[in-house]
C-alpha positions in Angstrom: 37.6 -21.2 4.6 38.6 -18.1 1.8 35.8 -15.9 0.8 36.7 -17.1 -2.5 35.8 -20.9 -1.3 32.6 -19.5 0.0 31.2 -17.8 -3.2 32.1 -20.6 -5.4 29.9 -22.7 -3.1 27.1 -20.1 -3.3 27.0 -19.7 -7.0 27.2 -23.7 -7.4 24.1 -24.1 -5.6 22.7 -21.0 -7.3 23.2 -22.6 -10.7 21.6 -26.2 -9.2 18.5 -24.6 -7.7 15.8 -25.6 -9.9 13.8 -22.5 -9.8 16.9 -20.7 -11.2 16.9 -23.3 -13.9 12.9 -22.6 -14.3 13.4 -19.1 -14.4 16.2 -19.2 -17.3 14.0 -21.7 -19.2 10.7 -19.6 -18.7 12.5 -16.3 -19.1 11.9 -14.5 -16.1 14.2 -12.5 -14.2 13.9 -14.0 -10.8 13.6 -17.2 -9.6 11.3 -15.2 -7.1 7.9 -15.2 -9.5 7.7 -18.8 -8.6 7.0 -17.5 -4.7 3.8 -15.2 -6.3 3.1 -17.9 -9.0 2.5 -20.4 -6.1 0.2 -18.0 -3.8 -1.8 -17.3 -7.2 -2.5 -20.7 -7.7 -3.7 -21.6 -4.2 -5.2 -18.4 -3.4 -6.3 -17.1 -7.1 -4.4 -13.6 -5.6 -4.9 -12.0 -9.3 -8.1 -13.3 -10.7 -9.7 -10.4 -11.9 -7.7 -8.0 -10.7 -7.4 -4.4 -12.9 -4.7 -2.1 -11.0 -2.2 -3.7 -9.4 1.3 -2.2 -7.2 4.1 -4.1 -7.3 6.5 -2.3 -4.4 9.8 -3.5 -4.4 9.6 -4.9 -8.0 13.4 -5.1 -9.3 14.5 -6.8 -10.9 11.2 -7.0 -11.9 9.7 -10.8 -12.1 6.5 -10.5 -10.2 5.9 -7.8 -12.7 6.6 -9.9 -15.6 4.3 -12.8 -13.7 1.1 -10.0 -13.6 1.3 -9.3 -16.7 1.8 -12.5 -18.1 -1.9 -13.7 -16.2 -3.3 -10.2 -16.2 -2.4 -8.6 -19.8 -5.1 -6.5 -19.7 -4.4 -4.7 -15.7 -2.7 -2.2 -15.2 0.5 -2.6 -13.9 2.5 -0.1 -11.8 5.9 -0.9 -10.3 7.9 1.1 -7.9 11.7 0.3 -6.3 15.2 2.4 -5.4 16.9 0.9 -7.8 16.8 0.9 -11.9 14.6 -1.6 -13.9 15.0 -2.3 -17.4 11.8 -1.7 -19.0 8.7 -4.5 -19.3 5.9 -4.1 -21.9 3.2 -2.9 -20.1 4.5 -2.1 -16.6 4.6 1.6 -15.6 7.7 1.7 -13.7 8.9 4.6 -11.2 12.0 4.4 -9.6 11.7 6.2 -6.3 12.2 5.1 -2.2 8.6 3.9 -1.1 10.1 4.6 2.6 10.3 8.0 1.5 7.5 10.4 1.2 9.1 11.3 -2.4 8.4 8.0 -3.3 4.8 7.8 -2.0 4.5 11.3 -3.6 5.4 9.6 -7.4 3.5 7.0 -7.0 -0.1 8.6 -6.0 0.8 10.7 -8.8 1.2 8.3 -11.4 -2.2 6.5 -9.9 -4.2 9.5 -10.3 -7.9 8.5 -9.5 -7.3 4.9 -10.3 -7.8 2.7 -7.8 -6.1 -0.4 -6.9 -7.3 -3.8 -6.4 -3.9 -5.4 -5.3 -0.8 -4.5 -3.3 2.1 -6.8 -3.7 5.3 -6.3 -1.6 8.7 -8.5 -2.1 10.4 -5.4 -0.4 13.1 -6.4 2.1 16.2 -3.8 3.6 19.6 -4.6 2.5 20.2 -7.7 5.4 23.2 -6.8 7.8 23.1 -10.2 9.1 22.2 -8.8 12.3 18.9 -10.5 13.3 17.4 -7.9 15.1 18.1 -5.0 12.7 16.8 -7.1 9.7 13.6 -7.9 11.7 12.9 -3.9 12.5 13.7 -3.3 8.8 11.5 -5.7 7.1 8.1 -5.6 9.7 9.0 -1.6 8.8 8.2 -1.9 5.5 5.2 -4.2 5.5 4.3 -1.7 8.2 4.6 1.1 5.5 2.9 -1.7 2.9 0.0 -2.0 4.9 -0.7 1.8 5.7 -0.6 2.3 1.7 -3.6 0.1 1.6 -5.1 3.4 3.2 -4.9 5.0 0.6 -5.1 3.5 -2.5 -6.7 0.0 -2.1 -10.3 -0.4 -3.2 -13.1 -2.5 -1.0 -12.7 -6.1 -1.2 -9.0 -5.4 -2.2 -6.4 -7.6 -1.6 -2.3 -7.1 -0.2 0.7 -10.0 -0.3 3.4 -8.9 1.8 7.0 -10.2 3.0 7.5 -10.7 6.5 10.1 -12.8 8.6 9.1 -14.4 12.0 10.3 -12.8 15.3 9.4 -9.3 16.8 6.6 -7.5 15.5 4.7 -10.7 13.5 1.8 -11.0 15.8 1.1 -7.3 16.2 1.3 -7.0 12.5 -0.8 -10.5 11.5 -3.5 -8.8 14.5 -3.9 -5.6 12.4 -4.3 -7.1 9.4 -7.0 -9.5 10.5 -9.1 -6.1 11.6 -8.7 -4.9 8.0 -9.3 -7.7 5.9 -11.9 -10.5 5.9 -9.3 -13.5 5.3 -5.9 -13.1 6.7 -3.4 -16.3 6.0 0.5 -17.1 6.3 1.9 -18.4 3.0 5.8 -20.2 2.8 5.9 -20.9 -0.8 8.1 -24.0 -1.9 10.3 -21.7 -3.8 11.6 -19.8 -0.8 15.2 -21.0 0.4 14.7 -23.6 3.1 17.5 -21.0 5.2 15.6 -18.1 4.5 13.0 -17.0 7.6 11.1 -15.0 4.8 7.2 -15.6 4.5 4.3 -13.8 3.3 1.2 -12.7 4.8 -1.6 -12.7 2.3 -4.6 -10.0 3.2 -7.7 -10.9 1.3 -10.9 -8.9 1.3 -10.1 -5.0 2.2 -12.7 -3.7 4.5 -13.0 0.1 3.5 
């Protein structure tokens, strides 16, 4: 089968997946928010919050989801790549894998601290399973040892993981930090996706 076979058959069922067709009719830029919009619901991840991080954030929908529920919070988004501007999102582009990118974004926090991490952050996939596992566990890694940092007691993180080689040792630390660790696979993730998020409630300072 031609390339050209295989991309018409992706973008068919790209057009036919009904959260694309809720994202177009709700205006939001991924049909990704409806992954955070189903955690928030079960888990009420952003009641109350007042700082938030969104890592990873282009092309920016779980931003647009925060501040749609949180209009008062502040929202600060960080990713490598460009993101056209949203109303009352600080956005910094800059490599959170690099200590640049760390370096922008404790400056642009200041003294503020923050009461949520979120992380949709996952390496260009090579399609080699044991590469993509090292790269995404590294950056939920890296998501986790922010919380370090910058997250205030009683905080809470939401992070993407996939299942294989380093899950357990990562779901063990975060059950020593938090005080309610759980394993979320929202509807809206692709059935052939191994993507899921661990959902840290309750930062122990």
């Amino acid at each position: 089968m031609s390339k050209r076979s295989d991309t018409r058959r992706w973008l068919d069922k790209h057009r036919s997946d009904p959260y694309v067709k809720a994202a177009q009719k709700d205006n939001y830029r991924s049909r990704a928010v409806y992954k955070l919009a189903e955690v928030d619901e079960r888990d009420r991840l952003l009641a109350g919050k007042r700082c938030i991080v969104d890592l990873g954030a282009a092309p920016g929908g779980w931003s647009q989801y925060c501040r749609r529920a949180r209009p008062t919070a502040r929202i600060v988004a960080l990713d490598r790549l460009p993101m056209d501007p949203i109303e009352g999102v600080e956005f910094l582009q800059g490599d959170f894998a690099e200590q640049a990118g760390l370096d922008a974004l404790a400056k642009a926090l200041g003294d503020d601290r923050v009461d949520l991490v979120l992380s949709d952050m996952a390496p260009n996939l090579t399609g080699i399973m044991v590469a993509d596992q090292a790269g995404v566990m590294q950056l939920a890694e890296l998501a986790l040892a922010l919380c370090d940092q910058v997250l205030v007691g009683g905080g809470d993180l939401l992070i993407k993981v996939f299942q294989g080689e380093g899950f357990d040792e990562l779901l063990r630390d975060m059950r020593g930090r938090f005080g309610k660790v759980a394993v979320r696979k929202p509807k809206a993730s692709r059935d052939a996706s191994r993507e899921m998020y661990l959902l840290g409630k309750g930062w122990r300072t």
